[in-house]
C-alpha positions in Angstrom: -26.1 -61.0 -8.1 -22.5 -61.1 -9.7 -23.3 -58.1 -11.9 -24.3 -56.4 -8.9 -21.3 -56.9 -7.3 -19.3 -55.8 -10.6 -21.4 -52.5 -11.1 -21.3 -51.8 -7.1 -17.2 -52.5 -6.6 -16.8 -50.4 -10.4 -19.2 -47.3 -9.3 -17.3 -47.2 -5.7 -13.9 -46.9 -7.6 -15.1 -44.2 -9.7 -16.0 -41.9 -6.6 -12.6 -43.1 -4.7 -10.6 -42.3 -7.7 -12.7 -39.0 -8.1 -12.0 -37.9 -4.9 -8.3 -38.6 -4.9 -7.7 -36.8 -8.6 -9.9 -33.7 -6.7 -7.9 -34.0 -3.5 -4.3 -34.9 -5.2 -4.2 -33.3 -8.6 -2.8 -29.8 -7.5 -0.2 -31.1 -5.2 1.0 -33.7 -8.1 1.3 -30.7 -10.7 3.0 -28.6 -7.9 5.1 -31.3 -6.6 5.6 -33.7 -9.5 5.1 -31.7 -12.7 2.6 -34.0 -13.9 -0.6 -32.2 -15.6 -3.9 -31.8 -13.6 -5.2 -35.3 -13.6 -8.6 -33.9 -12.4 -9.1 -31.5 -15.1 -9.1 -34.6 -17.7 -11.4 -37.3 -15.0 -13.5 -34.6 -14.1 -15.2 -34.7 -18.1 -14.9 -38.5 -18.4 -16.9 -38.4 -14.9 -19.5 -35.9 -16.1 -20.1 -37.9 -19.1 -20.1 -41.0 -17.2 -22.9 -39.7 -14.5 -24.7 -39.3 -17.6 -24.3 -43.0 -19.3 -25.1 -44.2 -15.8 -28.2 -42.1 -15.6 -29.4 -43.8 -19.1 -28.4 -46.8 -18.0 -29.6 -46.6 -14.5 -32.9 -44.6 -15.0 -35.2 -47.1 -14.2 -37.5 -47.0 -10.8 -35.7 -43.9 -9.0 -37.5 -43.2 -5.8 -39.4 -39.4 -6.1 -37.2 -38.2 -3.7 -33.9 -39.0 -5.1 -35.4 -37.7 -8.6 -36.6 -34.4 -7.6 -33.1 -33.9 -5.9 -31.4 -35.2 -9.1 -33.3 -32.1 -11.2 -32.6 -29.6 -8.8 -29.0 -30.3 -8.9 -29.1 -30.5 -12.6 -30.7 -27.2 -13.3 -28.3 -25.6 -10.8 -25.2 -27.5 -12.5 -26.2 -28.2 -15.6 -27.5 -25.0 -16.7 -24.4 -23.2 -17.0 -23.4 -25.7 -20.1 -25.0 -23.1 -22.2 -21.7 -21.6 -21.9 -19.8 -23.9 -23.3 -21.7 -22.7 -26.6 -22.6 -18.5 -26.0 -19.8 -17.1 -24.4 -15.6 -17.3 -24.9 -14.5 -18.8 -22.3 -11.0 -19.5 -21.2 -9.8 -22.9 -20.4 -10.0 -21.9 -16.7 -13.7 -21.0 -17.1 -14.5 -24.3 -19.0 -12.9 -26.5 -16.0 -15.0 -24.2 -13.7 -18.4 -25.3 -15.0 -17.2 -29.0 -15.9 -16.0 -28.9 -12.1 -19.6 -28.0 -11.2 -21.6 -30.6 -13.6 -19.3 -32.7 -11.4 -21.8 -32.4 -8.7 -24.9 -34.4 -10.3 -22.5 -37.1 -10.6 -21.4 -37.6 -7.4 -25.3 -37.4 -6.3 -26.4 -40.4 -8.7 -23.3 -42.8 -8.2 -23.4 -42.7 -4.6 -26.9 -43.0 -5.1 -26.1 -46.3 -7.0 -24.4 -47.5 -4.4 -25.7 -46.9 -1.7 -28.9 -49.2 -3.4 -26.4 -51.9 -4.2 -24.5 -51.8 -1.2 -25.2 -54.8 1.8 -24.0 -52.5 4.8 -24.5 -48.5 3.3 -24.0 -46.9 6.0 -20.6 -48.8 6.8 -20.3 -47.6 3.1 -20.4 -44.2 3.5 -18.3 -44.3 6.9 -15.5 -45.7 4.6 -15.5 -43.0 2.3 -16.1 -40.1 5.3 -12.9 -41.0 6.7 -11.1 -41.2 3.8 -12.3 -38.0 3.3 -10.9 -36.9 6.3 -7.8 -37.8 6.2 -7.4 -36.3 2.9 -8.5 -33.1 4.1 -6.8 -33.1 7.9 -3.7 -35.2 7.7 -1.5 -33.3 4.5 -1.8 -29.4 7.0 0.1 -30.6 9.6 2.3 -32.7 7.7 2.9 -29.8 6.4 3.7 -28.2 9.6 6.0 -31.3 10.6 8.1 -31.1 7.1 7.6 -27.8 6.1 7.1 -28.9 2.7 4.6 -26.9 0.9 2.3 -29.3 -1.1 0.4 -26.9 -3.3 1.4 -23.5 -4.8 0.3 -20.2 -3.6 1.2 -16.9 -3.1 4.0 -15.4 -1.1 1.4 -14.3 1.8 0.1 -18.0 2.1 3.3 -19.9 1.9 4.7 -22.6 4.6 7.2 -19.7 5.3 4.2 -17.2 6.4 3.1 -19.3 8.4 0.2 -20.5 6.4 -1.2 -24.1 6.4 -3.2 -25.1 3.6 -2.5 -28.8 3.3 -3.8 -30.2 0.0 -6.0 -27.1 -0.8 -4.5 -23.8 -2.6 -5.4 -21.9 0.2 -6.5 -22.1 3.8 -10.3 -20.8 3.6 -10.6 -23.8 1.3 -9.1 -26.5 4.1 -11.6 -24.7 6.4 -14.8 -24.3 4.4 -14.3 -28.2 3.3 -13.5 -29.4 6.7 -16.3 -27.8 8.3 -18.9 -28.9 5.9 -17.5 -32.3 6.6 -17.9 -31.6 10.4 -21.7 -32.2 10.8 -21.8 -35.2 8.7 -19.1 -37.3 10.6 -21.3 -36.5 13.8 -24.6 -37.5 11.8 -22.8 -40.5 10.3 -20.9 -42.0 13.6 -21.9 -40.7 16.2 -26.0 -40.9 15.7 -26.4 -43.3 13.2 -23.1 -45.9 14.5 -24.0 -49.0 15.9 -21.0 -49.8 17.7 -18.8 -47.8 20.3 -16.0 -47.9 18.1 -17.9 -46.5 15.7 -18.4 -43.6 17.6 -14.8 -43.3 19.5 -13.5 -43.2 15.9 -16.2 -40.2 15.2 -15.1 -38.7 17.8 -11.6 -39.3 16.5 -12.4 -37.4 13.3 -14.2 -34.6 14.4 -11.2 -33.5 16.7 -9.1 -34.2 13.5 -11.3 -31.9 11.7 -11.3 -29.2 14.2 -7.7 -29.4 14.4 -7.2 -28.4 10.9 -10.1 -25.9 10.8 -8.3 -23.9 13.9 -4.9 -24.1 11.8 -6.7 -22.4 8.7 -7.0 -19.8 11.4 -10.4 -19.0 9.3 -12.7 -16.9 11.8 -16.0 -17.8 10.7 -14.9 -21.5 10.1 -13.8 -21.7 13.6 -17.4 -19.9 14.8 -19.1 -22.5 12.5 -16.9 -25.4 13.8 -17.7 -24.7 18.0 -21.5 -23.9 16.9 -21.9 -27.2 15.6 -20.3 -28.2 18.9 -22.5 -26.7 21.1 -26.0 -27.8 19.3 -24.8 -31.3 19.3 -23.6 -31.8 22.9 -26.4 -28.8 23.8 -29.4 -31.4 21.7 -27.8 -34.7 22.4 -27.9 -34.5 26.2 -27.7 -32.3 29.5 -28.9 -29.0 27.1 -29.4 -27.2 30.2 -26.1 -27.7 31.8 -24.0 -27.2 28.7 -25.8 -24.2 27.5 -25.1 -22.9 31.3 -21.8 -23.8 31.3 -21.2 -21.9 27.5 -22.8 -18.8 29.0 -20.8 -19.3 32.6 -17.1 -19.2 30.4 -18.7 -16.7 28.7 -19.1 -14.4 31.4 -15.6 -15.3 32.8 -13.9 -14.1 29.0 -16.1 -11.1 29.4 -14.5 -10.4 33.1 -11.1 -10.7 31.2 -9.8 -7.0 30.8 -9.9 -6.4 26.6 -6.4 -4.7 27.3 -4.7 -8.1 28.8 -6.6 -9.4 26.0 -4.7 -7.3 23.0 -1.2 -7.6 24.7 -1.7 -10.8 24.3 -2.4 -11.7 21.2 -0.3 -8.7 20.4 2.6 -10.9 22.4 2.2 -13.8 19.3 3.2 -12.5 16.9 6.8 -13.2 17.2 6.1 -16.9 16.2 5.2 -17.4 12.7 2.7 -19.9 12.8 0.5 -18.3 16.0 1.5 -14.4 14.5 -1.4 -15.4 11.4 -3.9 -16.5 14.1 -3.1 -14.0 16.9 -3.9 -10.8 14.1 -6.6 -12.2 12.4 -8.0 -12.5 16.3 -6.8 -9.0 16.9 -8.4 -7.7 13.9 -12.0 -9.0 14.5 -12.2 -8.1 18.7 -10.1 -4.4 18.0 -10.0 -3.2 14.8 -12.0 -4.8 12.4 -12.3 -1.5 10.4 -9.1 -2.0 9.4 -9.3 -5.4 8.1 -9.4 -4.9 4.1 -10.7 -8.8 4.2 -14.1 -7.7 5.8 -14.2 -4.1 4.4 -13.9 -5.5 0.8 -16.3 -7.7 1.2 -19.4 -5.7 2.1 -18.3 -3.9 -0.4 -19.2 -6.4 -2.4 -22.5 -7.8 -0.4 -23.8 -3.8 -0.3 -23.5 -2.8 -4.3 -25.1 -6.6 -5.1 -27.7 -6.3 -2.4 -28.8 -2.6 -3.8 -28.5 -3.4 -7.4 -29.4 -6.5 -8.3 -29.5 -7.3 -12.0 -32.3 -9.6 -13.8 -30.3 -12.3 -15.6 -31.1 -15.5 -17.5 -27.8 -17.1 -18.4 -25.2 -15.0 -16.4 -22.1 -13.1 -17.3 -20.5 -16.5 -16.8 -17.9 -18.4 -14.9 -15.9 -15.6 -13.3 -16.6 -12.4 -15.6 -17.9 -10.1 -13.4 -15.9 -7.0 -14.6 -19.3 -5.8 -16.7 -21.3 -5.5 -13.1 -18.6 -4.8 -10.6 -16.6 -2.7 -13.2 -16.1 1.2 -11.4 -18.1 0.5 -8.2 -15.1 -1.7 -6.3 -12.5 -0.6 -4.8 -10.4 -3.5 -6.1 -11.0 -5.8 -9.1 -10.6 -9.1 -7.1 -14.3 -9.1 -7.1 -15.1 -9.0 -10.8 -13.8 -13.2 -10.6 -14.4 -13.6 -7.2 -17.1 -12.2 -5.3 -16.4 -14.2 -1.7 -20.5 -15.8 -2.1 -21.6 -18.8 -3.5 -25.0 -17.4 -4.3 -23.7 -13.9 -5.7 -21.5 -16.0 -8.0 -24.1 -18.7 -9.0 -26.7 -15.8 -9.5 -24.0 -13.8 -11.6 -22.2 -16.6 -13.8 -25.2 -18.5 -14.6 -28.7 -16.8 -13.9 -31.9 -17.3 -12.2 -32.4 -21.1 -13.6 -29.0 -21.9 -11.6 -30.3 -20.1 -8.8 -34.0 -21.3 -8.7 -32.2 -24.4 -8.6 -30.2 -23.8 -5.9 -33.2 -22.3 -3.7 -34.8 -25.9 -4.8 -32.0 -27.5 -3.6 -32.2 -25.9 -0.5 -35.8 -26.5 0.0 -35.9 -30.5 -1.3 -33.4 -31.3 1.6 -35.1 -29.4 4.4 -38.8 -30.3 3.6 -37.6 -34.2 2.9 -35.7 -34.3 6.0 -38.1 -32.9 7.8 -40.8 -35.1 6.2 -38.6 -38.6 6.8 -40.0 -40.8 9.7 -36.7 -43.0 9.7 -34.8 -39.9 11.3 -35.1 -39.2 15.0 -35.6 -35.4 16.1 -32.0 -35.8 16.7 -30.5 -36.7 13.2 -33.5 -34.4 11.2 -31.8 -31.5 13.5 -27.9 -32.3 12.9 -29.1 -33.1 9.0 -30.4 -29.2 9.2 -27.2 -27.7 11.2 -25.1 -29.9 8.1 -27.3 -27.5 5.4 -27.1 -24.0 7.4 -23.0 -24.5 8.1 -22.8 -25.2 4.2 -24.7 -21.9 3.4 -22.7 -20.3 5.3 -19.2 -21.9 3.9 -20.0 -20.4 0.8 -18.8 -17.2 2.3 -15.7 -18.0 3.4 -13.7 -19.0 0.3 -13.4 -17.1 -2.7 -15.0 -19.4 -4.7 -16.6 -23.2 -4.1 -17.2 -23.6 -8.2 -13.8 -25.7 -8.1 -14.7 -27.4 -5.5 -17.6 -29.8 -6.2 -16.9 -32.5 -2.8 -17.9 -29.5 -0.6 -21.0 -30.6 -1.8 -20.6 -34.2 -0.5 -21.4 -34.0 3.2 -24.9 -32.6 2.5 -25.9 -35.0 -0.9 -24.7 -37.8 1.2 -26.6 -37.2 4.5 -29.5 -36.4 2.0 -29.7 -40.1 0.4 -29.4 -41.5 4.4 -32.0 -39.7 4.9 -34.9 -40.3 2.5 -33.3 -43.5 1.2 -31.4 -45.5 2.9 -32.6 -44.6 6.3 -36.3 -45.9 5.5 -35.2 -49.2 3.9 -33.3 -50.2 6.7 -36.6 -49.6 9.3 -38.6 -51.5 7.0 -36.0 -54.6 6.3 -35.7 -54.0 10.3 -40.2 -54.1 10.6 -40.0 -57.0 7.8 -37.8 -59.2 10.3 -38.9 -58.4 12.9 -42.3 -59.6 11.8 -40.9 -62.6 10.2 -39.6 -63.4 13.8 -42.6 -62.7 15.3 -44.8 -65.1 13.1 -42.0 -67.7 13.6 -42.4 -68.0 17.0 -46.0 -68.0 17.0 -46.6 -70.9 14.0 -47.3 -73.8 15.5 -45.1 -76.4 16.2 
């Protein structure tokens, strides 16, 4: 029991201290002047998931395996870098940042076995989590000291909040993965009204910082997840009338009163960011250079995809892209997840990706110790992360975007069913109690 305890409180550290270093290290080298503490945790964590996986290998449930080797051929595949191709030491942080994510997987596997309450567990990290992620933006805006560097278009002075994160499609893409799973977490699974008040709390939080990213598609993402939840929870037909009702009142709204204004914010720096992004999308969104690059991008990959088994690497997409771009951002950054999985590290990456992908449906679907509701908000968590991967440049640095999904994942096929059966087990203990004879 005590070594329990000691391997439990040790393997909780490691993923608090993990999450901290990937959340803090930026603003400390900004701020403070101190080296990237991630960069040096991040390879004593990789190696570590793998002692622990030596160590720890004994009697993992099917489930939990076949998720553990889909993530490993996705992460873990592109180590054949490390020996094949000169990299840079920014492209040998980018794939030790992504064998980051089978880490996080099996420890919080680990503890969530060892744990007595998991799910109070897991709600303890979440809104840590949180505040990490929603708190530092608006302290930002309160202060108007900028915590991470960037460049002179997303500075504090521009306008642009970004909190911990180097820029604000990150903040958003993070914060709305993290969306779903605070609603699957508190709101479905809590057992107590403050449970759910303070999921509540969080979400707002969350949605607070994903409207000051001023990211478009977060923002879409962020009110869909919204609308299926109240729409699914309860009273579907009335919200779903009342969404379509205010949408018939916007649409009454002349689209001229509409540009003037938005065309009216611009004299505040904060709202100007928000108010032309707006514009851009409803009345010109020819013109906007982010969107027109980017199909770019989606159009030349989509007609000529290559056949490749271990990638051009981390970032080194100048070979593919090279003379059919109209700007070279997109021989590091290609604005998709699966273009630059696909591209850095080749079909085994992918394959394992797509496995990912399927694992988590099928077994979610599969679990009996979900209700319709939870299997549907666990589904909604999975399609609003496939469709962060398009809104920052790149998620290869940013292995906790993984977290929401990996951890709704091991509730699910895990931790979900032992607790029905230790619930059937008393329950029938109970039940044989009262019937012994006296």
């Amino acid at each position: 029991m005590t070594m329990k305890i000691k391997r439990l409180n040790l393997y909780t550290y490691i993923l608090y201290i993990m999450l901290a270093a990937y959340m803090l290290g930026p603003a400390l080298s900004f701020k403070v002047g101190v080296p990237r503490i991630d960069n040096p945790l991040t390879l004593i964590f990789v190696l570590l998931g793998f002692v622990v996986f030596f160590l720890e290998s004994k009697h993992i449930p099917r489930k939990i395996f076949a998720m553990l080797c889909t993530l490993t051929a996705m992460c873990i595949w592109p180590a054949i870098h490390m020996g094949i191709t000169s990299l840079t030491p920014t492209q040998y942080m980018d794939i030790l940042f992504f064998m980051a994510i089978p880490a996080f997987f099996y420890l919080f596997y680990q503890v969530s076995k060892r744990a007595d309450d998991p799910l109070g567990t897991i709600q303890k990290f979440l809104i840590v989590f949180t505040l990490f992620i929603a708190v530092p933006p608006f302290a930002e805006l309160a202060t108007g000291i900028q915590f991470v560097s960037a460049s002179d278009e997303l500075a504090i002075d521009e306008g642009s909040l970004k909190g911990l994160f180097f820029n604000p499609n990150n903040l958003a893409a993070t914060a709305v993965c993290l969306a779903p799973a605070i609603l699957f977490f508190f709101q479905l699974q809590g057992r107590k009204h403050k449970e759910k008040l303070l999921g509540w709390g969080l979400f707002l939080l969350l949605g607070m910082a994903i409207f000051a990213s001023v990211s478009r598609t977060a923002i879409g993402c962020y009110l869909l997840i919204l609308l299926v939840y109240t729409a699914y929870r309860k009273n579907g037909f009335i919200t779903v009338g009342v969404a379509g009702l205010l949408a018939l009142v916007l649409s009454m709204i002349p689209s001229r009163a509409i540009a003037e204004f938005l065309l009216s914010l611009n004299g505040n720096q904060f709202l100007e960011r928000f108010s032309s992004r707006v514009y851009l999308f409803l009345y010109d969104l020819g013109s906007d250079n982010s969107v027109s690059y980017r199909q770019e991008i989606y159009n030349y990959f989509w007609n000529n995809p290559p056949l490749l088994l271990t990638g051009y690497g981390p970032k080194n997409f100048r070979e593919y892209f090279g003379g059919h771009l109209s700007n070279s951002v997109g021989f590091e950054n290609p604005h998709s997840f699966i273009i630059e999985l696909y591209l850095g590290f080749g079909i085994i990456s992918l394959l394992g990706f797509i496995a990912f992908v399927a694992f988590y449906f099928l077994y979610t679907a599969s679990s009996r110790a979900l209700t319709n509701k939870s299997r549907v908000l666990a589904w909604v968590a999975l399609g609003i992360f496939l469709l962060a991967g398009f809104i920052p440049s790149t998620i290869l640095r940013m292995p906790f975007i993984w977290l929401p999904c990996l951890l709704i994942f091991i509730y699910s096929v895990f931790v979900a069913p032992n607790l029905k059966d230790m619930a059937a087990y008393a329950y029938n203990e109970t039940l044989y109690d009262t019937k012994k004879p006296s």
